[in-house]
C-alpha positions in Angstrom: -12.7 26.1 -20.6 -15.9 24.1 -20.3 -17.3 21.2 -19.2 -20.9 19.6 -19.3 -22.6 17.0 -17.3 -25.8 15.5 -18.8 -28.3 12.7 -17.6 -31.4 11.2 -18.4 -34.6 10.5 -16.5 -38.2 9.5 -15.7 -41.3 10.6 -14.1 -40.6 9.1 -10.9 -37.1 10.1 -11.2 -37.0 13.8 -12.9 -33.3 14.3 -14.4 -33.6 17.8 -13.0 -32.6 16.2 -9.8 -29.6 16.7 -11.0 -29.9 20.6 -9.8 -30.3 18.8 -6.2 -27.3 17.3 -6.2 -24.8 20.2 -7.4 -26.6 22.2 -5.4 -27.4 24.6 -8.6 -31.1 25.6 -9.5 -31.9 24.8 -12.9 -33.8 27.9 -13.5 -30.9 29.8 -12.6 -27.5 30.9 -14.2 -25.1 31.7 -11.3 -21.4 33.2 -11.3 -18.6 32.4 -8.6 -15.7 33.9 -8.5 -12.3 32.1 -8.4 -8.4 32.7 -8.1 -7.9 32.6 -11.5 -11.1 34.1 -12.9 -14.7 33.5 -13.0 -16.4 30.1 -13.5 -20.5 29.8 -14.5 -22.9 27.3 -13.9 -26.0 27.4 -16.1 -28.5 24.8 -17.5 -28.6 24.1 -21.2 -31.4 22.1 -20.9 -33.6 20.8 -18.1 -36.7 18.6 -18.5 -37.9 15.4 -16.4 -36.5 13.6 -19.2 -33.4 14.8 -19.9 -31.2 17.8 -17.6 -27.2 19.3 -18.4 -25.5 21.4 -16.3 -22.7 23.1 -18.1 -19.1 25.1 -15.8 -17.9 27.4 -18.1 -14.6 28.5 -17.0 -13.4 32.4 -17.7 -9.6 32.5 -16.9 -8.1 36.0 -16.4 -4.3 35.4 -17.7 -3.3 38.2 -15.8 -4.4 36.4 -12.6 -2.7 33.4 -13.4 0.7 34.7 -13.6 0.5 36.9 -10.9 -1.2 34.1 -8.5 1.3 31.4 -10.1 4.6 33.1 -9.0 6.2 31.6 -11.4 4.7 27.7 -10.3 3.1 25.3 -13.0 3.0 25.5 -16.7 0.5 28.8 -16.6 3.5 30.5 -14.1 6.6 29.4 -15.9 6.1 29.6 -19.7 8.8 29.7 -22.0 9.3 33.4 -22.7 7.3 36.3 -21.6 4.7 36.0 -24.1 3.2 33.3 -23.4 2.5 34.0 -19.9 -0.4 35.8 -21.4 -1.0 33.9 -24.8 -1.7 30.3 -23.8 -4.3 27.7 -23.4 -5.2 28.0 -20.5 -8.4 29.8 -20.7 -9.6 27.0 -23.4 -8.3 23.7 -22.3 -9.2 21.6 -19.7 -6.9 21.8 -16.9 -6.1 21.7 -12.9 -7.8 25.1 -12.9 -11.0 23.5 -14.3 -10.4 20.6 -11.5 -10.2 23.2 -8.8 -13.2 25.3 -10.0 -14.8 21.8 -9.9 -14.0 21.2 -6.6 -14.9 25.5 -5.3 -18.2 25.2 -6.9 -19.6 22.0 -6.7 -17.8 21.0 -3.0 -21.0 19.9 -1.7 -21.8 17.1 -4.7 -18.2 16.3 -4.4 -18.0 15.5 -0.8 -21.5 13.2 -1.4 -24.2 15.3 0.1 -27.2 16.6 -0.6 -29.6 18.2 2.6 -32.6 18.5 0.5 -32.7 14.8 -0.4 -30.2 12.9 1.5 -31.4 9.9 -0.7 -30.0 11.3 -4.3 -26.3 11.1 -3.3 -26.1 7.4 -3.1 -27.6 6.5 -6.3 -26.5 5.9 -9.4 -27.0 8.1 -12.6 -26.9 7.6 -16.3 -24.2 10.6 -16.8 -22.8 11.7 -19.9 -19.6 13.9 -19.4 -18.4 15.9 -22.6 -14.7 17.8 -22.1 -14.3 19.8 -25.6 -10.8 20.5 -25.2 -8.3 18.5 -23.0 -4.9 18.4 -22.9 -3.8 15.2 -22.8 -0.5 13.9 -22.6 0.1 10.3 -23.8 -2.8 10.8 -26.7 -5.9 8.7 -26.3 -4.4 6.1 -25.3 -4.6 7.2 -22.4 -7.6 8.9 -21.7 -9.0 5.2 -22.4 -6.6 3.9 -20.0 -7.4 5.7 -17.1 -11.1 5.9 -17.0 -12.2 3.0 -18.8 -11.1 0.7 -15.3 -13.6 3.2 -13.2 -16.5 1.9 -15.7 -16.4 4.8 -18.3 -17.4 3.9 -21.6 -14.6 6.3 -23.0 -14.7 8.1 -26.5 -11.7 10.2 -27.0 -11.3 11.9 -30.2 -7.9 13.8 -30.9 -8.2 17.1 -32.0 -6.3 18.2 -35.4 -3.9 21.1 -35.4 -5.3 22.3 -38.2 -8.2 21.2 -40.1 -7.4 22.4 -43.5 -3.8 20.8 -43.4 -4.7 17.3 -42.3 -0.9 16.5 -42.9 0.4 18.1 -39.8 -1.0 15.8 -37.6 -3.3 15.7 -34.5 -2.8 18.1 -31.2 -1.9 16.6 -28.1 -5.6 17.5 -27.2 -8.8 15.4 -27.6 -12.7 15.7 -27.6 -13.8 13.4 -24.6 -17.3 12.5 -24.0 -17.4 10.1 -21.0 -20.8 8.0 -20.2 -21.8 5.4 -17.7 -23.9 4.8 -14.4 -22.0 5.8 -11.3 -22.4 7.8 -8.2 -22.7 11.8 -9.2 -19.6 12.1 -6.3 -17.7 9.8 -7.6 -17.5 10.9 -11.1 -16.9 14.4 -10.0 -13.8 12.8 -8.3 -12.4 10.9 -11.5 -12.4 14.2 -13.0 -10.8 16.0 -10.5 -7.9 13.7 -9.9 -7.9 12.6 -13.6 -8.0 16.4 -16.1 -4.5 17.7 -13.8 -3.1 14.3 -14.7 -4.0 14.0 -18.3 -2.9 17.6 -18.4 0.3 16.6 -16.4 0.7 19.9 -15.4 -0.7 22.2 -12.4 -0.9 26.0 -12.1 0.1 25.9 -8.3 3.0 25.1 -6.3 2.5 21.1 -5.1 2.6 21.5 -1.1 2.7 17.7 1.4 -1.1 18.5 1.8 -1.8 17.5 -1.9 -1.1 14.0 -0.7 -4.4 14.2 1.7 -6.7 15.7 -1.2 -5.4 12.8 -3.6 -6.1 10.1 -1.1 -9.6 11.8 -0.3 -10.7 12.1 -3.7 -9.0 8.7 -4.8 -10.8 7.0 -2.2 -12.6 3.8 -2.7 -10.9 3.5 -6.7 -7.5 4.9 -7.1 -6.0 1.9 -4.5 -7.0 -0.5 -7.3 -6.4 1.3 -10.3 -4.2 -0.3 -12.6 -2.3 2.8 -13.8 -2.1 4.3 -9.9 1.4 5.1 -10.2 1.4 7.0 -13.0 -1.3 8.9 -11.6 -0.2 9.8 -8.5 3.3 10.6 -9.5 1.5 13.3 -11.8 -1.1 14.7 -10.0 1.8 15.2 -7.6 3.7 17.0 -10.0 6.5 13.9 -9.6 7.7 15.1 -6.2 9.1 11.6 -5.0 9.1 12.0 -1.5 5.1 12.8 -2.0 4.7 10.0 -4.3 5.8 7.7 -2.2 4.3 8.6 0.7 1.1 8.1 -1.6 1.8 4.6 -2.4 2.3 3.6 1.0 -0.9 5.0 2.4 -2.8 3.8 -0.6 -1.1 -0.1 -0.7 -2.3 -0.2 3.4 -6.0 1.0 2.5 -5.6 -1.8 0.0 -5.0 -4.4 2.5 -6.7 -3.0 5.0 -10.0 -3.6 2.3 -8.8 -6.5 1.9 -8.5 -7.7 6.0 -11.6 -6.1 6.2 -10.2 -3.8 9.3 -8.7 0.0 9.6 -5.9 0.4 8.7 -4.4 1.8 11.5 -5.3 -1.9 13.1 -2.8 -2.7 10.3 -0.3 -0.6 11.1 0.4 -1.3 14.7 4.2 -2.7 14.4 5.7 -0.1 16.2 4.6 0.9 20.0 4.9 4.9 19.9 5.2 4.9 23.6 8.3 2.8 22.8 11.7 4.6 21.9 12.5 4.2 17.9 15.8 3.1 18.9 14.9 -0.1 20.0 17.8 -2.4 21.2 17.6 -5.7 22.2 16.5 -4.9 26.3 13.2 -5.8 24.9 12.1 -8.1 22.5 9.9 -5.7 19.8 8.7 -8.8 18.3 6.7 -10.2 21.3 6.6 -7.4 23.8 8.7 -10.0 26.3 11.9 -9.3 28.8 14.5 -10.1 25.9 16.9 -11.5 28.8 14.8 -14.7 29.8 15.2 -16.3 33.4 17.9 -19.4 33.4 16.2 -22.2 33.9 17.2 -24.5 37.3 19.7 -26.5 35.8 21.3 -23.7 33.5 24.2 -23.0 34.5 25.9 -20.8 32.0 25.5 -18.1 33.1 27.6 -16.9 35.6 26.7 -14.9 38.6 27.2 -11.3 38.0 26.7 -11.9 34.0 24.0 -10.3 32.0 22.1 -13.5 30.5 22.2 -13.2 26.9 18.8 -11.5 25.7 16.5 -14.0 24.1 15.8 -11.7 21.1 19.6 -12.5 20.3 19.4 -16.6 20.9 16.6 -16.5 18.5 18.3 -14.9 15.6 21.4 -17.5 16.1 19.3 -19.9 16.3 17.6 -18.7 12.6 20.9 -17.9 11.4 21.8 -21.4 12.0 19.2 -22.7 10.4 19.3 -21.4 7.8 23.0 -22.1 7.2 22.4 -25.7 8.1 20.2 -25.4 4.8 22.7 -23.8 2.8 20.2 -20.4 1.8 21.7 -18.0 0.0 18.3 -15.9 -1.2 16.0 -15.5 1.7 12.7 -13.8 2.6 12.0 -12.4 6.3 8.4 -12.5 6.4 7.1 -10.2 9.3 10.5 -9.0 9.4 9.5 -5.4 11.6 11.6 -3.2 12.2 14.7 -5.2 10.5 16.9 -6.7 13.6 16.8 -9.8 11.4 17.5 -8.0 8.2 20.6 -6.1 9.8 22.2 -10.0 10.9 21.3 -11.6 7.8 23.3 -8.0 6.1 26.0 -9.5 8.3 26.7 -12.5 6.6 28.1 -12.3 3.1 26.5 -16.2 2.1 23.0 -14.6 2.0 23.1 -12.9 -1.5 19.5 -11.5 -1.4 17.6 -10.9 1.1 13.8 -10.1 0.9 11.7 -8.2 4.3 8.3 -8.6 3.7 5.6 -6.6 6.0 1.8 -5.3 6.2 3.0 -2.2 8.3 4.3 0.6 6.6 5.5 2.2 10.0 7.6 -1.1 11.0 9.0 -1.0 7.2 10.1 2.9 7.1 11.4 1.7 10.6 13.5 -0.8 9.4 14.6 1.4 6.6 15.9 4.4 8.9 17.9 1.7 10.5 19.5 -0.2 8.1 20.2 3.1 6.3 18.1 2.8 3.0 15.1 5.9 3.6 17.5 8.0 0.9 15.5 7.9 -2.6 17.5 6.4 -5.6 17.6 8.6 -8.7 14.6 8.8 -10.8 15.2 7.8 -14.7 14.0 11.1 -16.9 10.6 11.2 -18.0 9.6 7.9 -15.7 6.2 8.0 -14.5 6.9 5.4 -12.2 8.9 6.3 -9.6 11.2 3.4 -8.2 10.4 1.0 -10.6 12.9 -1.6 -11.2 15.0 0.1 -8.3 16.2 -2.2 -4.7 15.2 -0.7 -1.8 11.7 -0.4 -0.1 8.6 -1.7 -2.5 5.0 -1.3 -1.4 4.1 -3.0 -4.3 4.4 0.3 -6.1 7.5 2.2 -4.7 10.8 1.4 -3.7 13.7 3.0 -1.6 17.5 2.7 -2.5 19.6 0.2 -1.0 22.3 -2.0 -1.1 22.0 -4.4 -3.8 21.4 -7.3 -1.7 18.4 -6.0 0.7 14.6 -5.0 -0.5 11.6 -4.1 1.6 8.3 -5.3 0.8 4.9 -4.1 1.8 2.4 -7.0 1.9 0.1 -9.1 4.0 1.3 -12.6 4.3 -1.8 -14.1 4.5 -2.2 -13.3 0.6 -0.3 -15.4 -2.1 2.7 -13.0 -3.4 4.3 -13.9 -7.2 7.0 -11.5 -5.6 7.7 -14.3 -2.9 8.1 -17.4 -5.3 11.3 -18.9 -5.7 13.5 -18.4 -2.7 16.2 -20.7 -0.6 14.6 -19.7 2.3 11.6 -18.3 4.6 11.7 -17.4 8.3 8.5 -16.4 10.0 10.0 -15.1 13.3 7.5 -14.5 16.2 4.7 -14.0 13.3 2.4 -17.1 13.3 0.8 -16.2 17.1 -0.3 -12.4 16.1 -2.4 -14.4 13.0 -5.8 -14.5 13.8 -6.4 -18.4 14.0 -9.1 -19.0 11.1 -6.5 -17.0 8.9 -4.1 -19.5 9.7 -4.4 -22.1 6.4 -4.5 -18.9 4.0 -0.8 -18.1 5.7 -0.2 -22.1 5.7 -0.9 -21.6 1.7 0.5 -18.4 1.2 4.1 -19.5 1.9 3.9 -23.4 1.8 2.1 -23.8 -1.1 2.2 -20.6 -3.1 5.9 -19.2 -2.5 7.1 -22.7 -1.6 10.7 -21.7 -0.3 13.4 -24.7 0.2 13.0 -24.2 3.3 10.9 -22.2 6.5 12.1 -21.2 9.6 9.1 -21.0 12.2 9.5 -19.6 15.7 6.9 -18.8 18.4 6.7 -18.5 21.9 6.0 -21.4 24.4 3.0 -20.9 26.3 4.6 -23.6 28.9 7.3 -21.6 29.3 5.1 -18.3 30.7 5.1 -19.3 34.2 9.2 -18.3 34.2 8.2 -14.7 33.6 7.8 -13.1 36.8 6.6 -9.6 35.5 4.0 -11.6 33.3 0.5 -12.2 35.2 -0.7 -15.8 35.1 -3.1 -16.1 32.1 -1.7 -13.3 30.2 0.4 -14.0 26.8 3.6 -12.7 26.4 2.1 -10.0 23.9 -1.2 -7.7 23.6 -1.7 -8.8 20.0 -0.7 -12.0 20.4 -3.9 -13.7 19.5 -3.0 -17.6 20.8 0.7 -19.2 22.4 1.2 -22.5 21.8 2.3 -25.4 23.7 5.0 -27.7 22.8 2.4 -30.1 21.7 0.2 -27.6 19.8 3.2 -26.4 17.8 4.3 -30.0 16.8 0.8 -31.0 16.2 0.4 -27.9 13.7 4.0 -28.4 12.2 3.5 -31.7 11.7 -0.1 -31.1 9.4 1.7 -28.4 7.5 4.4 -30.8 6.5 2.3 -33.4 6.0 0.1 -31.3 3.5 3.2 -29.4 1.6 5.7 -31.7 1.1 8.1 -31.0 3.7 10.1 -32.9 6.1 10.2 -30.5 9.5 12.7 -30.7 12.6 12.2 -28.7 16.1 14.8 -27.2 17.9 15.0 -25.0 21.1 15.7 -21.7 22.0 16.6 -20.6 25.1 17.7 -22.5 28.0 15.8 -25.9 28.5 13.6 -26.0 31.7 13.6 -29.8 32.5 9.5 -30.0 32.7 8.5 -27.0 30.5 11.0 -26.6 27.6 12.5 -23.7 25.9 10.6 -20.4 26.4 11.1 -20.4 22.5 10.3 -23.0 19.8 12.0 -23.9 16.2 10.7 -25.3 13.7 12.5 -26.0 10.4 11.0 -27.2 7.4 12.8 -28.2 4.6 10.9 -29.8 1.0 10.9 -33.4 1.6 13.5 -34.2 -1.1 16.0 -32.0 0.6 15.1 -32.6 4.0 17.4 -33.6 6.7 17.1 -36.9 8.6 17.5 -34.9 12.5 16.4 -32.5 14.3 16.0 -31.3 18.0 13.1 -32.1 19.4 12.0 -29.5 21.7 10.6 -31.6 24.7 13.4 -33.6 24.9 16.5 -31.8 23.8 17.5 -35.5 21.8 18.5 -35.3 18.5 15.1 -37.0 16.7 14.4 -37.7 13.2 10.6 -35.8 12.5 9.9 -36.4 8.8 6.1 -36.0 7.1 6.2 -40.2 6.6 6.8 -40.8 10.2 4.0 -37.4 11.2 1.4 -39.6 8.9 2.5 -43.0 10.7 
């Protein structure tokens, strides 16, 4: 098999610094040896103007079989035959990708000691493959490079010249040219000839998952066809596909928050058992069983108070039946102590958790009993399509009908999220970074634009009752403001105001007589459908808060 990579240059900028960057002296014609045979890199031509550097790839059959143990299309051939008479030796393949990857590591991983400079720029490349196998025709070749800024020519190759009536081979000439990065266009071709090929010649281990991510890096998060990709170069092992689309939708919104994404992923506190029950509130971080206030007297002495976490998801529940929502998103949802009350209650017919971290969501999948995969459909190349169950935006998990998980940063607008009864953003507005508030305000109110939002968050006011919480210190480490009373209301009010919606405010918790609840409602509802009450949470009075009396 055989491969050549050609550019172009000037007096200032020789195209025999290609030699530089593979690390391979023009003058010279080396031999390596491989697994599977011996590969050789030589120089056709090399002159200031214009520099190729050809791999040719010798496969050794009887390597192949005897390395493959039966993995892969070069292991496991249809009769005995053809574990010696194949194409293997002539047709671009995962053994040309890994001979890529032996002998040209260094331009791969972006280095270059001689001229640290070269690595970084970008080169007028010409890539021509002779023979590679490519199933899905063309069509796909074009497909899958043309979005990383190939201009793509992909001819198919006949079977047989002289009898033009049986058709083309599932192989095709492709010549490949454009300006990027040396690296980077080593790595398109590494991820991209297995795939084409759809095959590999070894056994696909968990740690392919790392070397897709590594070489996909920087382009494979937004690539158009990444499912179909990554199912293939991972041989369509579910379980490693999907763990491939989680960790590439989180490096997509991490780019897109501009942070790590490990920043992202901080739901779940690992010093924190996964079996978190309502003793503490894994929403806030706060005691879950809140002091009574002075003049609460409901609970009795000896009684465990009722833990706050559970108030505030009767008090949502509520809500949300007061607004007669039958379809309903959970945005922030965690680790699913929501989800699993809303599963409760037959009158919610679909029910939608929506989070950026993939931990909290395979959390909240364990728990509710949906981590088991859903059958694939034969020949799909993308897994979990049109399946319930978990959805990065590229994957799902089985589940009841009624319940899917959605990976996804709510401070983007989400056609997945249009059209609902119901929203409930539950302990979620005070870990938002304050300046990203409006695109949150937009995202939901004027992008997804439920019938109605349920908004919770903790009263600052209310702090003072917490006798393990130092003064000054909010109720949570990522908690990036609390609100007071009037802070919430003011901010309510505006969002009403702005959207269209009438909003009411209701306690939670037991009512201290001069600082509130220690939690705060809100319920919006689109003005046409609104209701003409509320609770107000200063007060405890049943109050009519409408977006004409906010503007008054």
């Amino acid at each position: 098999m055989f491969l050549t990579i050609t550019t172009t240059g000037t007096a200032e900028r020789p195209a025999t610094d290609l030699g530089f960057l593979l690390h391979k002296h023009p003058d010279k014609a080396q031999r390596f040896s491989t697994s599977y045979g011996t590969a050789h890199v030589l120089y056709p031509e090399a002159t200031a103007e214009r520099c190729t550097a050809a791999l040719l790839l010798e496969v050794d059959p009887v390597a192949l079989v005897r390395r493959g143990r039966g993995k892969g299309r070069g292991g496991a051939p249809d009769s005995a035959l053809a574990q010696y008479v194949n194409d293997r030796p002539y047709a671009a393949s995962s053994l040309l990708a890994v001979a890529l990857s032996a002998v040209f590591s260094s331009a791969l991983r972006g280095q270059c000691k001689a001229r640290p400079e070269l690595p970084e720029r970008a080169l007028p490349l010409r890539i021509e493959v002779p023979a590679l196998p490519a199933r899905g025709g063309a069509a796909l070749v074009e497909r899958l490079f043309a979005p990383l800024g190939w201009a793509v020519t992909a001819e198919p190759v006949a079977l047989d010249e002289e009898f033009p009536r049986w058709g083309d081979s599932r192989y095709v000439r492709l010549v490949l040219e454009g300006e990027p990065r040396l690296a980077d266009a080593l790595r398109h071709l590494y991820v991209l000839l297995p795939v084409l090929d759809d095959a590999k010649h070894y056994w696909v281990a968990p740690d392919e998952v790392d070397k897709l991510l590594r070489s996909g890096e920087g382009w494979l998060e937004r690539h158009p066809e990444q499912r179909l990709i990554t199912n293939r170069y991972l041989a369509r092992r579910w379980s490693l596909t999907r763990s491939a689309l989680e960790r590439l939708e989180l490096a997509r919104l991490a780019e897109a928050d501009d942070t790590e994404a490990e920043e992202i992923d901080n739901a779940i506190d690992d010093a924190l058992d996964s079996a978190i029950d309502d003793a503490v509130d894994s929403a806030t971080g706060e005691p879950a069983a809140e002091p009574p206030a002075e003049d609460d007297g409901e609970e009795g002495s000896g009684q465990r108070p009722v833990p706050l976490a559970v108030r505030r998801r009767e008090a949502i529940l509520d809500a949300l039946r007061g607004a007669g929502a039958a379809r309903v998103l959970d945005l922030g949802c965690g680790q699913g102590q929501l989800l699993g009350a809303l599963l409760k209650e037959a009158r919610f017919t679909e029910i939608v958790g929506v989070d950026v971290s993939m931990r909290a969501l395979n959390e909240a999948a364990r728990r509710l009993r949906l981590d088991r995969p859903g059958p694939e459909r034969p020949g799909q190349d993308r897994p979990g399509q049109d399946r319930p169950g978990l959805d990065t935006g590229s994957v799902e998990r089985q589940s009841s009908a009624r319940l899917r998980l959605i990976q996804g940063a709510l401070t983007y607008t989400d056609s997945r999220l249009a059209g609902y009864d119901a929203a409930v953003l539950s302990e979620v507005i005070e870990h938002v970074d304050p300046p990203r508030l409006p695109a949150l305000e937009h995202a939901v109110f004027g992008a997804a634009r439920p019938k109605a939002v349920v908004v919770t968050t903790p009263n600052v006011e209310y702090n003072v009752r917490w006798e393990t919480l130092p003064a000054g210190r909010m109720r949570h480490g990522d908690h990036r403001f609390e609100w007071t009373r009037e802070e919430f209301r003011a901010w309510a009010e505006q969002v009403a105001e702005r959207h269209g919606y009438a909003v009411e405010f209701r306690p939670v918790g037991p009512q201290d007589p001069e600082l509130g609840p220690p939690t705060q409602l809100a319920l919006f509802r689109m003005a046409a459908e609104g209701g003409d009450h509320g609770t107000d949470s200063r007060s405890g009075d049943r109050t009519a808060t409408t977006t004409k009396e906010a503007a008054a």
